[in-house]
C-alpha positions as CSV (number, residue, x, y, z in Angstrom):
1,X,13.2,28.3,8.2
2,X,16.7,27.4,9.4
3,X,17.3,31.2,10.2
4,X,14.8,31.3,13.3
5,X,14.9,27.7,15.2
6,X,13.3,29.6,18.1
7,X,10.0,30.1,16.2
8,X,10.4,27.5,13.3
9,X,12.2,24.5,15.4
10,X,14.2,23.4,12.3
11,X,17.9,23.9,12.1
12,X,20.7,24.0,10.1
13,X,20.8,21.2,7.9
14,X,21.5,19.7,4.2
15,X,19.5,18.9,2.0
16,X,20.1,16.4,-0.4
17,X,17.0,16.3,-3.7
18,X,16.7,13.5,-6.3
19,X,14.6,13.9,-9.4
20,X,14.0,11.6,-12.4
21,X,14.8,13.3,-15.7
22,X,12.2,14.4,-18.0
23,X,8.4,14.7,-17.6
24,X,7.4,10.9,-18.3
25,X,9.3,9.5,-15.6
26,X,6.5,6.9,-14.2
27,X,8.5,4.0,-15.1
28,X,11.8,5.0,-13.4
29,X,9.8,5.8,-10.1
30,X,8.3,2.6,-10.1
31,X,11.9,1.1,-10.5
32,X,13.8,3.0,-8.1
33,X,10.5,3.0,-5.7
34,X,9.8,-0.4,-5.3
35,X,11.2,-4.0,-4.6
36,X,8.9,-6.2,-4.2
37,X,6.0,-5.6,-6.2
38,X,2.2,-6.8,-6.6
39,X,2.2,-9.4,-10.1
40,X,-1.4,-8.5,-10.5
41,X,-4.2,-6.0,-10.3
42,X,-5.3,-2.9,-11.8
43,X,-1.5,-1.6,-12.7
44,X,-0.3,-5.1,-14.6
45,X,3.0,-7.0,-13.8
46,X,6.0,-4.9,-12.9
47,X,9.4,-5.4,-11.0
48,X,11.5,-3.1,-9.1
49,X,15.2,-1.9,-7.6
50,X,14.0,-0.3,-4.6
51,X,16.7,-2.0,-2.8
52,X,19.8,-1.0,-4.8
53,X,18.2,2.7,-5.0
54,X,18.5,2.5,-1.1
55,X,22.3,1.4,-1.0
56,X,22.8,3.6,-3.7
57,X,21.6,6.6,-1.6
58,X,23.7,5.4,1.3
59,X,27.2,4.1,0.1
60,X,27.4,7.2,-2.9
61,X,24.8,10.2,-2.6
62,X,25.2,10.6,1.1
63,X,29.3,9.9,1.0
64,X,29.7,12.0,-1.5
65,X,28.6,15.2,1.2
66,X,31.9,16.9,1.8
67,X,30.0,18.8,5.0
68,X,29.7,16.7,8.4
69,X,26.6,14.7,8.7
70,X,24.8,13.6,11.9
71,X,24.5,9.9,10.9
72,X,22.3,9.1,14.0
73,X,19.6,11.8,12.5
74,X,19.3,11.2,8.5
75,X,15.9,11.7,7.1
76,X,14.4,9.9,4.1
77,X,11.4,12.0,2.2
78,X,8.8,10.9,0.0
79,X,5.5,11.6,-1.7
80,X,3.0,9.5,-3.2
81,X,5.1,6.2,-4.7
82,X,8.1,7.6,-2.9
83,X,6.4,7.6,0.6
84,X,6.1,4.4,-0.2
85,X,9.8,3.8,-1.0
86,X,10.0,5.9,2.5
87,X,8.2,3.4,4.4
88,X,9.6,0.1,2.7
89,X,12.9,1.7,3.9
90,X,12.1,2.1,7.7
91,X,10.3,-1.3,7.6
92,X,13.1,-3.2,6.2
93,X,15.9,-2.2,8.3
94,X,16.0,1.5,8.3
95,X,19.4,1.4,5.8
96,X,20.8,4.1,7.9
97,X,18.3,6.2,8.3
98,X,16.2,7.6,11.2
99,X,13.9,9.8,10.6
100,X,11.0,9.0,7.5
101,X,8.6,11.2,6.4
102,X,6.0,9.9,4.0
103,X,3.9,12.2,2.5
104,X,0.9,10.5,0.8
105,X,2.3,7.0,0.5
106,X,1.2,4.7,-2.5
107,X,0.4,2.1,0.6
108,X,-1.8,0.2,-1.7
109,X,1.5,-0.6,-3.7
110,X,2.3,-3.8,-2.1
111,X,0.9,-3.0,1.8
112,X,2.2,-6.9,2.6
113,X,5.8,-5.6,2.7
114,X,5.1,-2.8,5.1
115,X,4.8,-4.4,8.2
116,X,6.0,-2.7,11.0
117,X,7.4,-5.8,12.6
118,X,10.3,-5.8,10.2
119,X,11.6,-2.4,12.1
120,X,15.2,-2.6,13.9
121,X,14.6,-3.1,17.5
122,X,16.3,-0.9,19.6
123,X,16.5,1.9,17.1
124,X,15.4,5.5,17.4
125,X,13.3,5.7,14.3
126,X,10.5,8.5,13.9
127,X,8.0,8.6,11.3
128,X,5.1,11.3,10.5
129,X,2.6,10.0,7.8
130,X,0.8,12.8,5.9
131,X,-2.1,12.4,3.7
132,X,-4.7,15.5,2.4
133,X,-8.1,15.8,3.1
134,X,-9.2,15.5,-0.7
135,X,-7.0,12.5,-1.1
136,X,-10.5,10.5,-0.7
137,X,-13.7,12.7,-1.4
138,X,-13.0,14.9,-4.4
139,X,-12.4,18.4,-4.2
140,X,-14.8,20.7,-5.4
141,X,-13.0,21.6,-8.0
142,X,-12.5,18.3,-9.4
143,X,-15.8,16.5,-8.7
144,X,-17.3,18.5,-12.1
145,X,-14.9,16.7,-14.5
146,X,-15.4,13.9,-16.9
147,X,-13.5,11.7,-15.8
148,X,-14.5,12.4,-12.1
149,X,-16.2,9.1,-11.9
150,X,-13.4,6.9,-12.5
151,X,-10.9,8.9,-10.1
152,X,-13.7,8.8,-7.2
153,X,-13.2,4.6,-8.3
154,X,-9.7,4.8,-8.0
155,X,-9.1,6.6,-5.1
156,X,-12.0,4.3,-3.2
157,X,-9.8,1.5,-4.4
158,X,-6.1,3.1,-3.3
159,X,-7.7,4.2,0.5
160,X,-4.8,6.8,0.7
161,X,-6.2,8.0,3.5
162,X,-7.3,5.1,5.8
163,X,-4.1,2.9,4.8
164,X,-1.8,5.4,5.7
165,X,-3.8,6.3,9.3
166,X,-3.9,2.7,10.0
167,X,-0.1,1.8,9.1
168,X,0.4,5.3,11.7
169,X,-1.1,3.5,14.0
170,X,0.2,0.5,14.2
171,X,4.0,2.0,13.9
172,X,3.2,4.0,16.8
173,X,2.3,1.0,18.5
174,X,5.6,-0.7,17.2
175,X,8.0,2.3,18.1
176,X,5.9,3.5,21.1
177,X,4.6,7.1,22.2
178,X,6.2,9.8,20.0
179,X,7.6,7.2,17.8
180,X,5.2,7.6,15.2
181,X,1.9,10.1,13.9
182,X,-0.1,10.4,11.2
183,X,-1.2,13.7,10.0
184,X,-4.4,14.9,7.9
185,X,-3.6,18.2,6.3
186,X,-6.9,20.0,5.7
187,X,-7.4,21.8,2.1
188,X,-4.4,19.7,0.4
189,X,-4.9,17.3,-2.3
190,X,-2.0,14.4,-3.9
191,X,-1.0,17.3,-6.2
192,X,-0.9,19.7,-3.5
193,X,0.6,18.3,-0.4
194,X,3.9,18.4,-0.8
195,X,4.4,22.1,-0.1
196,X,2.3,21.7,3.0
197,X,4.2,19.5,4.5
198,X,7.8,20.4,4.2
199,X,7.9,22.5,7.4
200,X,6.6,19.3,9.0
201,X,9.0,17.2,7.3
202,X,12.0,19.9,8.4
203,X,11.1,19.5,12.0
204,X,11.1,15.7,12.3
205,X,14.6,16.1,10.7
206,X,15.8,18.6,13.5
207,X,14.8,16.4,16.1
């Protein structure tokens, strides 16, 4: 997209990806995700690092770039558990970063730490918030399944979509027109999303 800015408005930039190893990897996203975490409810007891994963990122992963980085316009992307991660980041001080994209964000996490009040003042943060349209109704092609039923319980517990319009909302109020947006992308699912909405994620980071 980098190779027409006139038509694509992203530039040049790097790119910096971070995966956990192997396919069951549900317990080192929750540890590298989160901080402070929820000590009941529907996903038990758990404790997390999201802190040190965050220092990590900026004293060695980012340092370690041998090209020239714009440090006023660093972009932190997540999905799902790591949009969450995203916005813990911005709301806690911003750890260097300005721009924070968080594509369907596990709000319902631990939403009591994501208060927008915690933003630095005086920064120029920027923040889209993307959810799907079937992140609440089911698709079509999953409402025939058997266990259909207890996702459609899940999902109306979780309220991807209405928690993450309502934290857009109130960052926008926090960081002012232009600051902040929230984004329904129409046909995507959690599963799906991500590919959506990297071209919006790669503008936000060219701005």
């Amino acid at each position: 997209m980098a190779r027409r800015p006139d038509a694509t408005a992203v530039e040049p930039m790097v790119l910096i990806g971070i995966a956990h190893a192997g396919d069951d990897n549900k317990a080192r996203r929750e540890t590298d995700f989160t901080d402070f975490v929820p000590t009941e409810g529907e996903e038990g007891s758990r404790g997390g690092s999201g802190r040190h994963f965050l220092e990590f990122l900026r004293r060695e992963v980012i340092q370690s770039v041998p090209a020239p980085l714009d440090g006023g316009r660093l972009a932190l992307f997540g999905h799902s558990l790591g949009g969450y991660f995203t916005l813990w980041a911005l709301t806690h001080g911003g750890y260097g970063f300005s721009r924070f994209i968080a594509v369907s964000p596990s709000i319902w996490w631990d939403s009591e730490q994501l208060q927008p009040a915690g933003i630095a003042v005086g920064g120029s943060s920027r923040v889209l918030l993307l959810a799907g349209e079937w992140e609440g109704p089911l698709p079509p092609w999953q409402a025939a399944l058997e266990n259909a039923d207890s996702v459609r319980k899940r999902r109306s517990q979780r309220n991807m979509i209405e928690a993450a319009r309502e934290l857009g909302m109130q960052l926008q109020s926090q960081l002012g027109d232009g600051g902040a947006a929230f984004h329904l992308l129409p046909g995507e699912d959690h599963a799906s999303i991500v590919s959506a909405a990297i071209p919006r994620a790669l503008r936000l980071a060219s701005t």
